[in-house]
C-alpha positions as CSV (number, residue, x, y, z in Angstrom):
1,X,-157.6,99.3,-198.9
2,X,-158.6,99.4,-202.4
3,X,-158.4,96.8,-205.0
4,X,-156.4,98.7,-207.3
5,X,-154.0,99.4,-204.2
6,X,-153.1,95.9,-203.3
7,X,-152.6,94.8,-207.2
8,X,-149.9,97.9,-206.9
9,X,-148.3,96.4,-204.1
10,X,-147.8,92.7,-205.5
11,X,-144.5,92.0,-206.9
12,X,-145.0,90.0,-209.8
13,X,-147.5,91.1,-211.9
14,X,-149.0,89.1,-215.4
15,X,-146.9,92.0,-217.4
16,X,-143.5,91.3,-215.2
17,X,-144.1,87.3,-215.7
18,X,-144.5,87.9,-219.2
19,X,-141.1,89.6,-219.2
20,X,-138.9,87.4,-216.6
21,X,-140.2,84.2,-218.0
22,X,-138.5,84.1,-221.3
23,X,-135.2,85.9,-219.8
24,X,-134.5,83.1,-217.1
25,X,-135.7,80.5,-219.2
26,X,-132.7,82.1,-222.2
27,X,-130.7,82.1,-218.8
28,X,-130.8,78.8,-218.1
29,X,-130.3,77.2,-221.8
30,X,-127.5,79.9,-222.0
31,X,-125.8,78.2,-218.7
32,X,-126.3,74.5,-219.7
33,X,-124.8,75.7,-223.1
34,X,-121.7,77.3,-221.3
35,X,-121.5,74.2,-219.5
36,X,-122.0,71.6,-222.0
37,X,-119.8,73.0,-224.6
38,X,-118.0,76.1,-224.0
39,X,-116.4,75.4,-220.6
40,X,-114.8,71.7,-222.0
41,X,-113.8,73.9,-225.1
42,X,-111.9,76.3,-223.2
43,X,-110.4,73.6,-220.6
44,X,-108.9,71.8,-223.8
45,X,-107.8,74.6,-225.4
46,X,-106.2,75.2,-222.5
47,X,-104.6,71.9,-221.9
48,X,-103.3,72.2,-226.1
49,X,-101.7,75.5,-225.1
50,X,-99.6,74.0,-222.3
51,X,-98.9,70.7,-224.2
52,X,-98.0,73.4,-227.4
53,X,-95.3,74.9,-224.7
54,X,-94.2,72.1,-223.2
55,X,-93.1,71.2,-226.8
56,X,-91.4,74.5,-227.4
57,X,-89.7,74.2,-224.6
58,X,-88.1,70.4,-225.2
59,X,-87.6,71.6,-228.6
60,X,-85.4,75.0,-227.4
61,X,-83.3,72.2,-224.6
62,X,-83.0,69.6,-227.5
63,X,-79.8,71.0,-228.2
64,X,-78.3,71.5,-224.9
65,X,-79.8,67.1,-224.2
66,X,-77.5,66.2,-227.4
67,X,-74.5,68.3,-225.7
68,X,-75.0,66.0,-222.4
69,X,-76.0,62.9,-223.6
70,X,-72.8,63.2,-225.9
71,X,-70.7,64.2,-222.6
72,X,-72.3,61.2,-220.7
73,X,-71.7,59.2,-223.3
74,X,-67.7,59.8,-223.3
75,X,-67.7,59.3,-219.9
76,X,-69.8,56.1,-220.0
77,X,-67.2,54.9,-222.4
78,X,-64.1,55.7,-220.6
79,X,-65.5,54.1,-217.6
80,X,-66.3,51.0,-219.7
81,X,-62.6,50.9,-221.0
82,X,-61.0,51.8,-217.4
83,X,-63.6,49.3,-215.5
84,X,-62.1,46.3,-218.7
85,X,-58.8,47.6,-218.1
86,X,-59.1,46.9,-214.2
87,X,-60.6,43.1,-215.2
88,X,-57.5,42.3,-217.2
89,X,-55.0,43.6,-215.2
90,X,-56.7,41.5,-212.1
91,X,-57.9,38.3,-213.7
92,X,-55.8,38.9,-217.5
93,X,-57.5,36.9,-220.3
94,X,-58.0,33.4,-219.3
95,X,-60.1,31.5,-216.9
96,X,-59.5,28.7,-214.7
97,X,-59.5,25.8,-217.0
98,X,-56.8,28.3,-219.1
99,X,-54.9,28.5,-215.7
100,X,-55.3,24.9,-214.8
101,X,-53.3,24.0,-217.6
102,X,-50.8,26.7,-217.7
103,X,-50.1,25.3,-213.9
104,X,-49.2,21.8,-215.4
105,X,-47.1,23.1,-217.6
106,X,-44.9,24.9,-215.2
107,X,-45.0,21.4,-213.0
108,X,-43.5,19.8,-215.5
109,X,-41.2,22.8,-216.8
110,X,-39.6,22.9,-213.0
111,X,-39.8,18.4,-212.2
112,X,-42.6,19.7,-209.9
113,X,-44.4,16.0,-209.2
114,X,-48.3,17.2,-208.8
115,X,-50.3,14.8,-206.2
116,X,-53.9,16.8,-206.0
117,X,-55.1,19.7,-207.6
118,X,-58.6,21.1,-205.8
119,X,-60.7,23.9,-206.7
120,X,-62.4,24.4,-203.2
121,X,-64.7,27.1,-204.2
122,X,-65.6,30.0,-206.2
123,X,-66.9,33.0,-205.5
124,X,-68.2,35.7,-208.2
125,X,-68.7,39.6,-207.3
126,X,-71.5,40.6,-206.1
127,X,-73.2,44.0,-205.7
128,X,-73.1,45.6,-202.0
129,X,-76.8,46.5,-201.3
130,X,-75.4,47.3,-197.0
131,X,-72.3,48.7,-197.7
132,X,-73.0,51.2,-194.3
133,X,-73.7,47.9,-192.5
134,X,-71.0,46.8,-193.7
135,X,-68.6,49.8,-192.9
136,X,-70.3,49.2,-189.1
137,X,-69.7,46.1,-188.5
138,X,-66.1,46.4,-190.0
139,X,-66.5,44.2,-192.8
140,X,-64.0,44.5,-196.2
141,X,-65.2,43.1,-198.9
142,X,-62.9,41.8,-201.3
143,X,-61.2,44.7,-203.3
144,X,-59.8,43.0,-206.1
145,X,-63.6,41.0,-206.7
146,X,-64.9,43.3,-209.2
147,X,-67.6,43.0,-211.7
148,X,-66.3,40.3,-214.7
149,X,-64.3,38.8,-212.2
150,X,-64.0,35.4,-210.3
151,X,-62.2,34.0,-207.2
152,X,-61.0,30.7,-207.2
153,X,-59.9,28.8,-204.1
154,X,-57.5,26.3,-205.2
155,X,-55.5,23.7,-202.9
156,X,-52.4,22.5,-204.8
157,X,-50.4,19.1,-203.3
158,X,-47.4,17.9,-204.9
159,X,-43.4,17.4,-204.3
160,X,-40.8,19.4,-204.6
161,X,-37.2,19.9,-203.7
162,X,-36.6,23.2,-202.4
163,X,-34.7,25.1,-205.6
164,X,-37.5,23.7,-207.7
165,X,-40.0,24.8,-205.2
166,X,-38.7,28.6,-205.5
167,X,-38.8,28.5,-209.1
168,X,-42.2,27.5,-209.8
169,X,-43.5,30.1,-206.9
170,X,-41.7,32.4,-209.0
171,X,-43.0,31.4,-212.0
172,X,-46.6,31.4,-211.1
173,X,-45.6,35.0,-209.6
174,X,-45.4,36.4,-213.0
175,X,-48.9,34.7,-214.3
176,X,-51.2,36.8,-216.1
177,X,-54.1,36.3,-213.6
178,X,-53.6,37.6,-209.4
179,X,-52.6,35.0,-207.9
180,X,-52.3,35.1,-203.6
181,X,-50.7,32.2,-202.0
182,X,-51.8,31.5,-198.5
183,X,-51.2,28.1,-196.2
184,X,-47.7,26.8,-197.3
185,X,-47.5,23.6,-195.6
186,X,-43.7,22.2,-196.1
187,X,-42.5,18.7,-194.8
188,X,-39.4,16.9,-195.5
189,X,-40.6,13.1,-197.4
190,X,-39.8,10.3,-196.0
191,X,-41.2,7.7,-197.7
192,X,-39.4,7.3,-201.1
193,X,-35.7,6.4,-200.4
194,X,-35.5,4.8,-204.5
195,X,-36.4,8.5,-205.4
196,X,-33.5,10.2,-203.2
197,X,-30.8,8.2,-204.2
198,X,-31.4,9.5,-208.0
199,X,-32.0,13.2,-207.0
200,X,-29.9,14.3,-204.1
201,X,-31.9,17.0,-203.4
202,X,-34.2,16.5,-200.6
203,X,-38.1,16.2,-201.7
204,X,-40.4,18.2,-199.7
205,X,-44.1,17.4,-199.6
206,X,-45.8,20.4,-200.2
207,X,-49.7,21.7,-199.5
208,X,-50.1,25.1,-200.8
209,X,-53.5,27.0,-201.2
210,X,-54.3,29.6,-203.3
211,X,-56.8,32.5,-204.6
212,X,-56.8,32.5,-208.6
213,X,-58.5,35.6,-210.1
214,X,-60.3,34.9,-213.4
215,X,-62.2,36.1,-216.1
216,X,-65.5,34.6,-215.6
């Protein structure tokens, strides 16, 4: 084999080098160009575009957000008002100092002779976080605790005879706040005789307890 034959056969040549050489090497700055600059261009561009309809598209529903947030807003408010109504028509618009002294004043308004008042306890409403527990397990919370509102627990001693005694029941019957009696403890008294002779009527000494509903 000639010399001239195998220079044929080779590949690259010195005239192919000089011709390949500077198109790779334009290749390659072209690419890191692309990549560098031209890529992250595009990608933002891109990202503007979507953030440019986003924008277009809150701005077109702006309209229809006023219409509901105006809608939710009524609603909101009549809630607010029915949810107030509901607090005064169970607790009215006093608390239990208010009530306290609105019971003395009916004591003394029907010759109702007051031994003890107590306030046992209190409890305030409080959010049900297991209210399916609570349907399992067969527990009612109190319907008439609602949010604004407090239960009082009140023991009330004192002596009574029994027309009196009807009276101030009735009375405290017709109170602004809810008022449900519970443990009426009645006994005839024995001890004052000085007392019976001036009133006829037989005292009674009376325990009666009581849940107060209050605005808090």
């Amino acid at each position: 084999m000639t010399e001239s034959n195998i220079k044929n056969k080779k590949f690259i040549t010195p005239e192919k080098s000089a011709i390949l050489l500077p198109v790779l090497i334009s290749s390659f700055i072209s690419l890191i160009i692309v990549s560098a600059f031209v890529i992250p261009k595009y990608i933002k561009s891109n990202k503007i575009n979507k953030e440019y309809k986003e924008f277009l598209r809150k701005k077109n529903e702006l309209p229809n957000l006023k219409t509901e947030y105006k809608i939710i807003n009524e609603k909101l408010q009549k809630l607010n008002k029915e949810k107030y109504q509901i607090i005064n028509l169970i607790s009215g618009t006093s608390n239990l100092e208010t009530f306290l002294s609105r019971l003395g004043d009916l004591a003394a308004k029907h010759n109702i002779k007051i031994s003890s008042i107590s306030p046992n306890a209190s409890i305030m409403y409080v959010e049900s976080q297991n209210s399916d527990l609570q349907n399992e397990l067969n527990l009612n919370p109190d319907p008439l605790l609602v949010e604004g509102v407090k239960k009082y627990n009140i023991e009330v001693k004192f002596k009574s005879n029994f027309k009196d005694l009807l009276s101030f029941i009735r009375n405290l019957e017709f109170q602004e706040n809810v008022i449900l009696f519970k443990d009426i403890n009645i006994a005839i008294d024995e001890a004052n005789n000085d007392e019976k002779k001036k009133n006829p009527a037989e005292l009674l000494n009376i325990s009666l307890k009581m849940n107060v509903y209050g605005k808090i």
